[in-house]
C-alpha positions as CSV (number, residue, x, y, z in Angstrom):
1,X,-8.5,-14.2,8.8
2,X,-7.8,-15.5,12.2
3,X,-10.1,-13.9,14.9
4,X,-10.7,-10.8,14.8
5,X,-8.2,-8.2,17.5
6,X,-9.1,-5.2,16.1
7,X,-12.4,-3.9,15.8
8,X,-13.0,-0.3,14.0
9,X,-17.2,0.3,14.2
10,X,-18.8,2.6,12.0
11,X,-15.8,5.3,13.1
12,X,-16.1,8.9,11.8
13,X,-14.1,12.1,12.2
14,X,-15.6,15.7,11.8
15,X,-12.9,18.6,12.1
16,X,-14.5,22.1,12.7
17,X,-17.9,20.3,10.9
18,X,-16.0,19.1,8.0
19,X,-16.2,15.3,8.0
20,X,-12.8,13.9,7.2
21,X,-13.3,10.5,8.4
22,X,-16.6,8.9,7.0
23,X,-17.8,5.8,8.2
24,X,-14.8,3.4,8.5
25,X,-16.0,-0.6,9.1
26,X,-12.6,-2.7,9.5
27,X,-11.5,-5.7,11.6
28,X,-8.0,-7.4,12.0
29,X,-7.1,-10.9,13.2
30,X,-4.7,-11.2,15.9
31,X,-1.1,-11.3,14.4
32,X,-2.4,-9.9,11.0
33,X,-0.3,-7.0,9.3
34,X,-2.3,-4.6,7.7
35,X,-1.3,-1.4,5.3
36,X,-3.5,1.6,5.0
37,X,-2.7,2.6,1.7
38,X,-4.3,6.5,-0.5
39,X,-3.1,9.7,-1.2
40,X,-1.8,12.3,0.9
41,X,-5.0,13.7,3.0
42,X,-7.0,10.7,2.3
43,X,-7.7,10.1,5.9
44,X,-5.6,7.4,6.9
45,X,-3.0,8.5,9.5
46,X,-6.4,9.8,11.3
47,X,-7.8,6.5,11.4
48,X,-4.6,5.7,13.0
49,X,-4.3,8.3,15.1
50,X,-8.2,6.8,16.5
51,X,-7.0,3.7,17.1
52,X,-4.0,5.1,19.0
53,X,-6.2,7.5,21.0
54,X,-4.5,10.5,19.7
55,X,-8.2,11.6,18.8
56,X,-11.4,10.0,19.6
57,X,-14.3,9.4,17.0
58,X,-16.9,11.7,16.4
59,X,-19.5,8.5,16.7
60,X,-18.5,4.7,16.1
61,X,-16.2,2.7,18.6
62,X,-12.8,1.1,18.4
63,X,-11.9,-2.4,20.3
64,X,-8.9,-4.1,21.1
65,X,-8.9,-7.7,22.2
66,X,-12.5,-7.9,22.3
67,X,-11.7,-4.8,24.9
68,X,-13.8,-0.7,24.1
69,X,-10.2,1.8,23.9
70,X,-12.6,4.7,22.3
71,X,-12.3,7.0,25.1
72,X,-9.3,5.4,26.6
73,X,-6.2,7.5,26.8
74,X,-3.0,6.0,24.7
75,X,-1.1,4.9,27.5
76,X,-3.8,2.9,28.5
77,X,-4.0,0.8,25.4
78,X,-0.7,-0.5,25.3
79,X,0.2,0.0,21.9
80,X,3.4,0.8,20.6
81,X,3.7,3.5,17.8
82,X,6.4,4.7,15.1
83,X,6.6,8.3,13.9
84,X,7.9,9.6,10.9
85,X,9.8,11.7,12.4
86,X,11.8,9.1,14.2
87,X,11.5,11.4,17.8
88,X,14.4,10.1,19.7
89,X,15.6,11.7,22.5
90,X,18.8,13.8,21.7
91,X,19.6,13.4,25.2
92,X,20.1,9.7,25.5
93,X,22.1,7.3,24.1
94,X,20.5,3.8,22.3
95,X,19.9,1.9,25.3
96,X,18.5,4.5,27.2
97,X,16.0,5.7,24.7
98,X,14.8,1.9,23.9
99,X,14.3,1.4,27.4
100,X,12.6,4.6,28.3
101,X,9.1,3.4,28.2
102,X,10.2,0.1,30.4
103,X,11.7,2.9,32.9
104,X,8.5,4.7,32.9
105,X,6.4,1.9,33.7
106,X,8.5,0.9,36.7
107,X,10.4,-2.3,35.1
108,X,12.7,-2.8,37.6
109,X,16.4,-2.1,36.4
110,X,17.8,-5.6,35.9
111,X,14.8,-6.8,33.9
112,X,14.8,-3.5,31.6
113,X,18.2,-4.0,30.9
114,X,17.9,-7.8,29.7
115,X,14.9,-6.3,27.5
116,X,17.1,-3.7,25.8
117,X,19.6,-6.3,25.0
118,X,17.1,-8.6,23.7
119,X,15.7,-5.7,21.2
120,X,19.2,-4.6,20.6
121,X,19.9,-8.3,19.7
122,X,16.1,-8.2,17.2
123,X,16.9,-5.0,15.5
124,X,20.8,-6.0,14.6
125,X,22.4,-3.0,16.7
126,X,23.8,-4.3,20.0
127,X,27.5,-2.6,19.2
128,X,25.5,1.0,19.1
129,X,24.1,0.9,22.6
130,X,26.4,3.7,23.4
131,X,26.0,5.7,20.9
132,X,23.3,9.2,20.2
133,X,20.7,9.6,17.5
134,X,23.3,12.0,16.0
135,X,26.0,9.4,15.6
136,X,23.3,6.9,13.8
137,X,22.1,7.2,9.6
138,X,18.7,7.4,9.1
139,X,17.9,3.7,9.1
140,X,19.7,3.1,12.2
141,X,17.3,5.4,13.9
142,X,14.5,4.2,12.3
143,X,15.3,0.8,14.2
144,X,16.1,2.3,17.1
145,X,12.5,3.7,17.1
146,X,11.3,0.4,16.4
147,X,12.6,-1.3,19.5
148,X,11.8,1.7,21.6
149,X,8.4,0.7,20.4
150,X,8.2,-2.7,20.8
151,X,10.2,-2.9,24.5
152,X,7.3,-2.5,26.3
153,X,5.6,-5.6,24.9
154,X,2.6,-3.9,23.1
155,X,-0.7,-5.5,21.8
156,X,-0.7,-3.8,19.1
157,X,2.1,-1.8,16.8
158,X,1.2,1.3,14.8
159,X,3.8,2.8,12.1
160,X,3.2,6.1,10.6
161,X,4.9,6.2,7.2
162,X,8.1,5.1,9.2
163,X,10.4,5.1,5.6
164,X,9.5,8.0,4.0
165,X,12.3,10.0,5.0
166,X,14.9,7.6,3.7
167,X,16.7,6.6,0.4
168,X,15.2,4.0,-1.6
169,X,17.9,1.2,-1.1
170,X,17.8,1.3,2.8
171,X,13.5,1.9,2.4
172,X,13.8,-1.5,1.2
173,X,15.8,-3.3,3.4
174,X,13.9,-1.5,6.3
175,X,10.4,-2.5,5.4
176,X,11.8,-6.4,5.1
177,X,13.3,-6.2,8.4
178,X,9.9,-4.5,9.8
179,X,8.2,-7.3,8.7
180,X,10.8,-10.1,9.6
181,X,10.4,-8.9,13.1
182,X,6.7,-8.7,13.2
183,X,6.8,-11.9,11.9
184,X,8.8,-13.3,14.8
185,X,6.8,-11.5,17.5
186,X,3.3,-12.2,15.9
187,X,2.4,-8.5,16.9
188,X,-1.1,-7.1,14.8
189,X,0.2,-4.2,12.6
190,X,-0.9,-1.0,10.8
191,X,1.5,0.6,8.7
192,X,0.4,3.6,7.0
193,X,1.9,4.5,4.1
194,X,1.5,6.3,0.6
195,X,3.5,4.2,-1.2
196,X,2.2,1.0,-3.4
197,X,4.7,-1.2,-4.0
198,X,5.6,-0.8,0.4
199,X,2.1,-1.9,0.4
200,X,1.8,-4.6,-1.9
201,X,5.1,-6.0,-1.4
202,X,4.5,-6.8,3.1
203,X,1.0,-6.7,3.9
204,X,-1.3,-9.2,4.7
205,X,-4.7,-7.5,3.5
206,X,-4.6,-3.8,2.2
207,X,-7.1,-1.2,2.7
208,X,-6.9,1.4,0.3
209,X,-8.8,4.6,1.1
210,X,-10.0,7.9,-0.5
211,X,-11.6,11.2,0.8
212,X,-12.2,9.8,4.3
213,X,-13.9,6.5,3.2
214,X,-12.6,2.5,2.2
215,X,-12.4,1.6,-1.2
216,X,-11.5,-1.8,-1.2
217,X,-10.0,-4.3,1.2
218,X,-8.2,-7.1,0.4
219,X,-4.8,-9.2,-0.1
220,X,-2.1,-7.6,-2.3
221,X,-2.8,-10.0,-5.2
222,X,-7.0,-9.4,-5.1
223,X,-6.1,-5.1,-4.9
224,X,-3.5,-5.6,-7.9
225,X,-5.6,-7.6,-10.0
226,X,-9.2,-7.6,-9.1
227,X,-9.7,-3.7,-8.2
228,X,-13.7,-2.9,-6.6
229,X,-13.4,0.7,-8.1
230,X,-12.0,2.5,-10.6
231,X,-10.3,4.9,-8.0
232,X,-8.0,1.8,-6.8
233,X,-7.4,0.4,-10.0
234,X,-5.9,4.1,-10.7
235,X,-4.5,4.5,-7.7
236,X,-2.7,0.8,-7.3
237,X,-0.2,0.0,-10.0
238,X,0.3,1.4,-13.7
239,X,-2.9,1.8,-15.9
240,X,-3.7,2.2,-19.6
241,X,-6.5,3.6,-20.5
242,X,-7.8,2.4,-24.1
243,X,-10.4,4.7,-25.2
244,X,-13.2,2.3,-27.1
245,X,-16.4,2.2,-28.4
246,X,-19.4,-0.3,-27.6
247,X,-19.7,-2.2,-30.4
248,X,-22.4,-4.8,-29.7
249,X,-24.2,-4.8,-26.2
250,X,-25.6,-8.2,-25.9
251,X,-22.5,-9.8,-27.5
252,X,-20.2,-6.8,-24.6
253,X,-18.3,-5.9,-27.5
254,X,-16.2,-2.9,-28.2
255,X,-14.3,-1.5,-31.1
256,X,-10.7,-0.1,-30.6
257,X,-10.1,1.6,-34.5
258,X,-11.1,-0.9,-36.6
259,X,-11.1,-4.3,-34.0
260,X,-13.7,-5.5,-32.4
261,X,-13.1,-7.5,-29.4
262,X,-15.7,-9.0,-26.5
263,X,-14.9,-7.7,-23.2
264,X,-16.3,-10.2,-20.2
265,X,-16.3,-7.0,-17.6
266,X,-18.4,-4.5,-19.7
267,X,-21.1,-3.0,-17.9
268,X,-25.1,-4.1,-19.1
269,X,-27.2,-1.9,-20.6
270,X,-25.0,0.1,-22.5
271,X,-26.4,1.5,-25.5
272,X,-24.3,0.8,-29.3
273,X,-22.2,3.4,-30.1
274,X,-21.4,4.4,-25.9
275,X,-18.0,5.8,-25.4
276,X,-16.0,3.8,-22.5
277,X,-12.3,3.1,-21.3
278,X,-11.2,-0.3,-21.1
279,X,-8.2,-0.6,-18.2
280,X,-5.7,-3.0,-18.3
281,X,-1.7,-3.3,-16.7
282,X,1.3,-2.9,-18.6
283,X,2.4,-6.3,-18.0
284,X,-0.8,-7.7,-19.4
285,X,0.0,-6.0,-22.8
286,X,2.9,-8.3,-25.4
287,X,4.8,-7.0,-28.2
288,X,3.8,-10.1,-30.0
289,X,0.4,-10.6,-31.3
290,X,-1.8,-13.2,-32.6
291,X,-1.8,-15.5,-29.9
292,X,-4.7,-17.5,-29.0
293,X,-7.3,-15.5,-27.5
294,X,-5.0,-12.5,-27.9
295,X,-6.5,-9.0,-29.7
296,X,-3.8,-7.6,-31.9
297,X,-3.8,-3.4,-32.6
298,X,-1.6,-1.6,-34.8
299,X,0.8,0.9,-32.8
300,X,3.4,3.4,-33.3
301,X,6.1,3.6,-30.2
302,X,6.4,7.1,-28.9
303,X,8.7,6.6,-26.0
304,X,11.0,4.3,-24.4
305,X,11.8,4.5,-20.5
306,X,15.0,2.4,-19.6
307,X,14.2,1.1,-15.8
308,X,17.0,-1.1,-15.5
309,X,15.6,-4.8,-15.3
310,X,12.6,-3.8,-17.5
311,X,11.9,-1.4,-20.4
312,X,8.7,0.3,-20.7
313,X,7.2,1.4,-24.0
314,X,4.4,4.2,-24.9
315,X,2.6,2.7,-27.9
316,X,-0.1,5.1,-29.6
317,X,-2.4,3.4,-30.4
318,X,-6.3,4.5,-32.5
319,X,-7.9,7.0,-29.8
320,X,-5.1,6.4,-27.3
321,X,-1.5,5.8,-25.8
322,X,-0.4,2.1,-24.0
323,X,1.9,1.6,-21.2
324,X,3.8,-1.9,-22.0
325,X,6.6,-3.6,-20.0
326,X,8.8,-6.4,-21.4
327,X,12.0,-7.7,-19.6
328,X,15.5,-6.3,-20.5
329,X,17.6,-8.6,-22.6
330,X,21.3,-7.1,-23.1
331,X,21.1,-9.1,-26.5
332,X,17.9,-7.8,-28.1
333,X,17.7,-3.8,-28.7
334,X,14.2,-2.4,-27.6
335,X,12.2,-1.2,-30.6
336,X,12.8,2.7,-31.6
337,X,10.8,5.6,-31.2
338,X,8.7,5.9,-34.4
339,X,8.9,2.3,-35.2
340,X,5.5,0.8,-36.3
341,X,4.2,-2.9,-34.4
342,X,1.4,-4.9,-33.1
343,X,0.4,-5.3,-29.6
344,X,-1.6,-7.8,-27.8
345,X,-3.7,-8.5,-25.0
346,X,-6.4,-10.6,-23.8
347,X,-9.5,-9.3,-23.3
348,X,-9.6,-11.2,-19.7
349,X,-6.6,-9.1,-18.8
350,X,-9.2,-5.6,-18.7
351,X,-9.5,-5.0,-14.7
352,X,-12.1,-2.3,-15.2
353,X,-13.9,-0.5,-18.0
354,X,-15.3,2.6,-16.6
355,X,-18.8,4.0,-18.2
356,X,-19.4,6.5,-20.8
357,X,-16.9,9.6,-21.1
């Protein structure tokens, strides 16, 4: 990580004595673009909300370029921030609302007007500078809030699930362009969202939270594949669960029916006989068996999901149900519901296996 521009110090948040906010330790390197990623009410547009100034910690401290913000008010952080509700003014046209915060600040008129052009020119819109938020789709407005945002020339930029109003297709192409930009500028980022795959597919690092705390920070590849809790290996991605039973402890093997297989991430001291859950990802889990290293179970399919580019099958399996993905081929049927096959997997493939149940 390059050197750290953001500094969040032991922050919490209490509301009418309820802590919501509970001890958040997180840094960001200058030009780094960072998604705060949990479950509605998890406590991540507060955090945000702190580093904006919107509210101010119970106890901890927030830095910004080496510089204390915690008591500062927003407009003397110089950070530009996206809503979800895109907020433009219904009153102005494109150009006016981009440069409204260059007009506040006193940017005298010839050098807000070159800016506007210039953010028209970065956000793809320069024909619509005449035009009012009630002449522009969704997405347009979305960009428009962007370079409103970014006019100024902020430290830092803050977007609050900016895509969540809009269709999936244009959600997409948004979130590229988002990051394209940020790109190009080099501007540090937080973008809150709920959704995974927005998460794993442009950040940097991801911190995924829970009930007011981090659970895990880290690049998309380490959340997706090397999860610190169960909570984020639930929360990020698809999951089987494979109900099992501890088999031998010193050998960290498990039955699943009548297989035994060892299993490199069981916990120690498990006693024989323990009930556990072995997790693993639907991609990590092949129709075929027998391969080298592979496990094979016995299965029955119970349901078969067409999602276009890939098919996903429910195999039951002894104690349990499995989540598998294989690719779409338009020349190979996918197998039937009540059709009876073997699965395999590698035991290396389990991200977690949570303790007794």
């Amino acid at each position: 990580m390059a050197e750290t521009f953001l500094a969040i110090e032991g922050v919490t948040k209490s509301f009418s004595g309820t802590q919501v906010i509970k001890g958040v330790d997180l840094s960001l390197g200058k030009g780094e673009f960072v998604s705060f990623l949990g479950p509605s009410g998890c406590g991540k547009t507060t955090v945000l909300r702190m580093v904006a100034g919107f509210e101010t910690p119970t106890s901890g401290r927030i830095l910004i370029g080496g510089e204390e913000v915690t008591h500062l008010k927003p407009q003397q952080r110089k950070i530009g921030m996206v809503f979800q509700a895109y907020a433009l003014f219904p009153n102005m046209n494109v150009a006016d609302n981009i440069g409204f915060g260059l007009k506040v600040a006193g940017v005298p008129r010839d050098e807000a007007k070159k800016r506007v052009g210039e953010m028209l020119d970065l956000i793809g819109l320069p024909q619509l500078a005449e035009r009012y938020a009630f002449e522009l789709s969704g997405g347009q407005q979305q960009r428009v809030a962007l370079a409103r945002a970014l006019a100024p020339r902020p430290r830092m930029l803050l977007l609050d699930e900016p895509l969540s109003a809009l269709d999936a297709k244009i959600r997409v192409s948004l979130r590229d362009q988002i990051r394209q930009i940020q790109r190009e500028l080099g501007i540090t980022t937080i973008f809150v969202t709920h959704d995974q795959e927005e998460a794993l597919s442009i950040s940097d690092r991801i911190v995924v939270m829970n009930a007011g705390a981090v659970e895990q920070v880290g690049a998309p590849f380490e959340i997706y594949n090397s999860p610190a809790t169960p909570f984020v290996a639930g929360f990020v991605g698809t999951l089987n669960t494979i109900p099992a039973v501890v088999a031998e402890p010193a050998r960290r093997e498990v039955t699943i029916g009548g297989t035994t297989l060892a299993v490199p991430t069981l916990p120690e001291n498990l006693e024989r006989g323990a009930r556990v859950a072995l997790a693993l990802r639907p991609e990590a889990v092949r129709l075929a068996a027998g391969e080298p290293g592979e496990v094979a179970i016995d299965g029955t399919v119970r349901q078969v999901s067409f999602l276009g580019s890939v098919i996903r099958l429910g195999v039951e399996v002894a104690g349990g149900t499995v989540s598998l993905d294989r690719f779409n081929d338009r020349r190979t049927a996918p197998p039937q519901v009540g059709e009876k096959l073997k699965i395999g997997f590698a035991p290396a493939d389990i991200v977690s296996v949570t303790r007794p149940i």
